[in-house]
Steps between C-alpha positions, in 0.01 A plus 500: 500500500190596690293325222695151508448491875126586498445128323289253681693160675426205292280249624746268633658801735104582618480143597779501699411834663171336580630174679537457828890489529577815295416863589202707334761681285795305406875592616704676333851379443828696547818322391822693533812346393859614562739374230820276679380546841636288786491566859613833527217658624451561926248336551696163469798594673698706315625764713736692191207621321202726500196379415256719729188430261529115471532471861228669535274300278652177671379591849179442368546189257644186512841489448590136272878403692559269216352606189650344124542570187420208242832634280708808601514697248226761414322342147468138607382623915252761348382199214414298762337654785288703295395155329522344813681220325874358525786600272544119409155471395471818305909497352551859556844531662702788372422809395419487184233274476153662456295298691194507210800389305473165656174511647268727289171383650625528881250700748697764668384638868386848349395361187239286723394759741417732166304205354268514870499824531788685575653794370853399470793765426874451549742760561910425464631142509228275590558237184922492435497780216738587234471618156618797308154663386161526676409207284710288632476585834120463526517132336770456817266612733199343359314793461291391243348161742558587846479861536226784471752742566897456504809763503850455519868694495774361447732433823824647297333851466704771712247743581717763589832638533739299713652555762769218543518136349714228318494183346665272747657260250698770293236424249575096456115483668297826331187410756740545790485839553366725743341894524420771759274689263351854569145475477168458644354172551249558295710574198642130497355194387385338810321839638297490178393174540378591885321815345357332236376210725387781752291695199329150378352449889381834543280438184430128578150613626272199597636254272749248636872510417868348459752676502874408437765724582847361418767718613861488362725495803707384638611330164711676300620713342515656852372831431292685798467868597822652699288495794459158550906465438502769756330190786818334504837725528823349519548255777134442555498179320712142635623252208350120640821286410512136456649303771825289411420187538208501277409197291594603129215532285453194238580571142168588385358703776662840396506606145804507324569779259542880484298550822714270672818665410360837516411444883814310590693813382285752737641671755416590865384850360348305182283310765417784753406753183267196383348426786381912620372480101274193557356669901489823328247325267348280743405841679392674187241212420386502844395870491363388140299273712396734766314699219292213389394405884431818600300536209296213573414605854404865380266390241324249791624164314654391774204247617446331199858512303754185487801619536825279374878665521773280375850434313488300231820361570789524780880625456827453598661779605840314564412171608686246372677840305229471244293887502230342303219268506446144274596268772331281711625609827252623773609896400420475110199251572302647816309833421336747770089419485253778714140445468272697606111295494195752424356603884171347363644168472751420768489240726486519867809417585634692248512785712711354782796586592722200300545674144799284382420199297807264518388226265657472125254652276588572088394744274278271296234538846461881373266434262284242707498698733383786370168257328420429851455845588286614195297167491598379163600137424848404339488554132673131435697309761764703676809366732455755774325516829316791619647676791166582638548294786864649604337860430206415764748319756883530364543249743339188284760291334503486122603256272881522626660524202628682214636499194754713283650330148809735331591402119841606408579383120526129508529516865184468714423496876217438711477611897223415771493680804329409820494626828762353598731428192580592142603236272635577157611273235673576190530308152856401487472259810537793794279567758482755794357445864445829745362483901296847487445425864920458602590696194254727301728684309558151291903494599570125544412269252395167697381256251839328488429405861336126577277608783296684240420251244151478656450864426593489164280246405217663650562839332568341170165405477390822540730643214291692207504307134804540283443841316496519155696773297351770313 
């Protein structure tokens, strides 16, 4: 390893070093993803779980309030942000579409930064994997392209014996399952991918890095050492119910199917066993995390490291009584989003006290953003903004808007969300209409109501093309 990082930049990454607007070395790049992530971490508000590390990271980043996926589910989010291009445009959108499948000559984030430069390695789930041998796995992962370095486990491994678990659905759903497994953290997936990403920056030596680290949980199967299970005893956690008078969800905007049924059979015990199974996760990965960072400040990256936590999708957890994600409701579409700018290039105000960027931002900014930083231009033309501005003052507005497209068999739907509103429409005629100001947890449908026909039009135009299936 020591020998692949001793090679020279390429000319185009010396260039950049040696302009005025980039640093004498280059950045490196830290991108850690946690798989079906929504708001569940402390830092934005939620009081049930423990996320020590991530709070700590976010009192010195900005935190994104309104951060979106481009599709909610993991292969077509992770397809496009680290293309920086839109589901509709690229046709990924389900999981099992490779994305060199439909777009072999596409220029992928790492797969740039290794071209200029970079060494690039990848540890977990940073590219939607699956696959039953190595082989497959590493065409999943584009190893071969995008990657000088890439491991992964699979997230169905128990690494130990366990404690206590069992499949919430009596087996009708085999991912819906949990496990309190006896183990060290290390033994498990997700802890090798932080020691593996640790062991690849202690080596890094002068040479300028990305590194990925995708880590498993929360997303199922919910398997996480006893001592994270151990955070939340019995009583510790609070069900959030759906008030009675809600506005019944159109026909389209919750799956039918086995999931459907499977959840409308849980019970209060069902729900509460579910839910300590997803914080106990949320908690594991944040510890996961808390590895990496400290890592980073004891080998003296700190100053000149871009740092990027995110989900790559939200999650119901009983919304709607849906314990899933693939819907384009504010809990499947919004994601968390801390970034951390390198200390060498952060604007003045950047260091103020307002830390909390309000404006709609989407995933498809990641990789824009992260060209700004290194000094590289965009490969081709890419839909995103850079968030450079909102990471110097999180105070700028944005481009106040985005966008989130679901395709469910025949039936497709397309959302926009603004600061203000979210406006989803739906191909068999229906369309939805939520206040986030008056009612941000997207109860009360009001496009029926006249007032609001001015809205509507408005946000229709702002509606992402009709995606195409894959």
């Amino acid at each position: 390893m020591l020998a692949r990082f001793s090679l020279l930049l390429t000319s185009a990454a010396l260039a950049a070093a040696a302009s005025t607007d980039a640093p004498a070395r280059p950045p490196n790049i830290l991108l850690i993803i946690s798989d079906d992530l929504r708001d569940s971490v402390g830092s934005y508000g939620n009081r049930q779980v423990r996320t020590p590390h991530l709070d700590a990271f976010a009192a010195g980043a900005v935190r994104f309030d309104r951060a979106y996926a481009q599709y909610p589910v993991c292969n077509p989010s992770r397809a496009s942000f680290l293309t920086g291009l839109r589901p509709e445009t690229i046709g990924v959108v389900n999981n099992r579409t490779r994305l060199r499948e439909v777009m072999p000559a596409v220029i992928t984030w790492p797969q740039y930064l290794r071209r200029h430069g970079w060494y690039t390695a990848a540890f977990g789930k940073v590219f939607h994997t699956i696959g039953r041998t190595e082989e497959e796995r590493a065409v999943w992962l584009d190893r071969a392209v995008s990657w000088d370095e890439a491991f992964y486990d699979s997230a169905e491994r128990v690494p130990g014996p366990i404690v206590a678990g069992r499949n919430l659905t009596g087996g009708a759903l085999k991912w819906c399952e949990w496990a309190a497994v006896d183990c060290a953290d290390e033994a498990t997936p997700d802890g090798q991918s932080a020691t593996r990403a640790i062991a690849t920056m202690e080596q890094a030596g002068a040479r300028p890095w990305f590194i990925a680290v995708g880590f498993h949980r929360p997303h199922d199967p919910f398997i996480s050492p006893q001592k994270y299970f151990d955070l939340y005893p019995e009583g510790s956690l609070t069900l959030k119910r759906d008030p009675a008078d809600q506005t019944p969800a159109p026909p389209l905007a919750i799956p039918s199917g086995a999931f459907k049924q499977a959840f409308a059979a849980f019970t209060d015990r069902d729900r509460l066993e579910f839910l300590r199974a997803y914080c106990a996760g949320v908690s594991f990965m944040d510890a996961q995390v808390g590895r990496v960072l400290a890592a980073v400040d004891r080998l003296g990256a700190r100053d000149n490291t871009l740092v990027i936590f995110m989900g790559d999708n939200g999650y119901h957890l009983g919304e709607r009584a849906w314990w899933n994600k693939d819907t384009l409701f504010e809990r499947s579409c919004r994601v968390p989003l801390l970034v951390r700018p390198p200390a060498s290039q952060t604007g003045a105000a950047a260091s103020g006290a307002a830390r909390v960027c309000p404006t709609p931002v989407e995933l498809v900014d990641l990789f824009p953003s992260v060209l700004d930083y290194v000094g590289l231009p965009p490969p081709g033309v890419l839909p995103g903004r850079s968030l450079r501005p909102q990471l110097d003052d999180p105070a700028r507005p944005g481009k106040g808007a985005a966008t989130t497209i679901v395709v469910h068999g025949d039936a497709r739907g397309r959302t926009v969300r603004t600061p203000d509103w979210r406006y989803t429409e739906w191909t068999d005629g229906t369309a939805e209409l939520y206040d986030e100001t008056r009612d941000p947890e997207e109860t009360r449908n009001v496009a029926a109501e006249p007032t609001n026909t001015t809205v509507i039009a408005r946000l229709k135009a702002l509606l992402p093309s009709e995606p195409r299936k894959s």
